[in-house]
C-alpha positions, 0 to 999 in steps of 0.5 A, spaced: 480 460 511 479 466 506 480 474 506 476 477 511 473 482 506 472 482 499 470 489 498 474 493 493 477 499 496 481 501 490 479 509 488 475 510 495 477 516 501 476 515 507 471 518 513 477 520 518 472 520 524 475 517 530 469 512 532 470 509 524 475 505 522 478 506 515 474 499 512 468 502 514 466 507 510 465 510 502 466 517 501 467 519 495 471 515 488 476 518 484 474 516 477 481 515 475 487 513 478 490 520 477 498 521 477 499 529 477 499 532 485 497 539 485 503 542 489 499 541 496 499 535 495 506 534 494 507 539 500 503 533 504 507 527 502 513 531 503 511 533 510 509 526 513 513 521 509 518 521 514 513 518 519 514 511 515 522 513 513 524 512 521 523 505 521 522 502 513 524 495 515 519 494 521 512 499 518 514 494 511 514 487 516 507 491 520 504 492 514 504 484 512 503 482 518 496 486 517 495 484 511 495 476 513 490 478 518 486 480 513 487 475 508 491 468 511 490 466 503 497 471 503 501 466 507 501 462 501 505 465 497 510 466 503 509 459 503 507 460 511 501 458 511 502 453 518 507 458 521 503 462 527 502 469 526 506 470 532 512 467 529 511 470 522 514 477 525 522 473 527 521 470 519 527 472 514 523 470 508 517 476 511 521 481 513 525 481 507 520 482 504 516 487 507 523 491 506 523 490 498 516 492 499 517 499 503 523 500 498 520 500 493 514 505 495 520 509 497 522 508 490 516 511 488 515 516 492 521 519 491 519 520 484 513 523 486 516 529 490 521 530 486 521 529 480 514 528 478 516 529 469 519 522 469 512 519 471 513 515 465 519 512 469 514 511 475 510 508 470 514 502 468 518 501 474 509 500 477 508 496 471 514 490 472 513 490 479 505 487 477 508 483 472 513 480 477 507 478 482 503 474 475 509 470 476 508 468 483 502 463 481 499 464 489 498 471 487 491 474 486 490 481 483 484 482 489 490 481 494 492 489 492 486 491 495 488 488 501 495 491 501 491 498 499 488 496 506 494 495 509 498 501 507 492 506 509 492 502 516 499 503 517 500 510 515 494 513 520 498 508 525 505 513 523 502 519 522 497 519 528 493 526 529 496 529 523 492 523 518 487 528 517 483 527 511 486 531 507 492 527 508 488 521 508 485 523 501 493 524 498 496 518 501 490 514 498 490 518 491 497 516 490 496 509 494 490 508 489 495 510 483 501 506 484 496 499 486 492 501 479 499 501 476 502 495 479 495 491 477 496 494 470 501 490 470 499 484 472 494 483 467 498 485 461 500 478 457 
């Protein structure tokens, strides 16, 4: 039992067509992770991050939740490998997590926002988080993908008929950059 996918989505788009799901499609790379948002960005982060603020705790339980149905390989690291699916949403060790998750993508968000001069802050904070998961030895850089695939499923689910592309096209700029970050630090010795 592996992950359900192995395709790196990292510095894709995504064809927001309402018959397509968001693993489906490769529209355009970034070339780069970019960290500097135009002032429309920041506009559309602004507008839609209260979507995933009204419930942090529970939108950071839903996002590892799918994330194990994509890739069971991430129970282990949980140490939850036997538990059902059903049961990990009651599961402390789960649930605090996705809070720690959500509050740092918060973290970080808000200093996209607000004060994108201190990115080098953003920067460093990204870069211990990865060097923090090279200590969990289940942890695989690939699995950032699959957080990727979760964030941009759960944030189409918040926002609903307001992800339009555009929004999507943010979201997964900052998604791709914060991850890239994070995986930068992983692999730093």
């Amino acid at each position: 039992m592996g992950c359900t996918q192995s395709v790196t989505y990292a510095k894709d788009t995504y064809d927001m067509d309402p018959n397509s799901s968001l693993r489906a499609k490769r529209v355009k790379r970034f070339k780069e992770p970019q960290p500097d948002l135009t002032e429309h960005e920041i506009q559309i982060i602004k507008s839609t991050w209260h979507f995933m603020t009204h419930d942090l705790a529970g939108n950071g339980l839903q996002i590892f939740l799918k994330i194990f149905e994509l890739c069971p390989d991430t129970k282990s690291i949980f140490h939850v490998e036997n538990v059902r699916h059903s049961e990990l949403a009651k599961h402390k060790v789960i649930r605090a997590h996705g809070v720690r998750f959500m509050n740092a993508i918060s973290a970080a968000i808000y200093c996209l926002r607000e004060n994108i001069e201190e990115k080098d802050k953003i920067d460093a904070f990204l870069i211990n988080l990865g060097q923090k998961h090279k200590q969990a030895s289940e942890f695989k850089a690939e699995y950032f993908e699959i957080f990727h695939e979760a964030l941009m499923w759960r944030w189409k689910i918040c926002i609903g008929e307001g992800f339009t592309q555009e929004v999507s096209d943010t979201w997964n700029r900052v998604f791709v950059y914060m991850l890239e970050k994070v995986n930068q630090g992983y692999h730093l010795q």
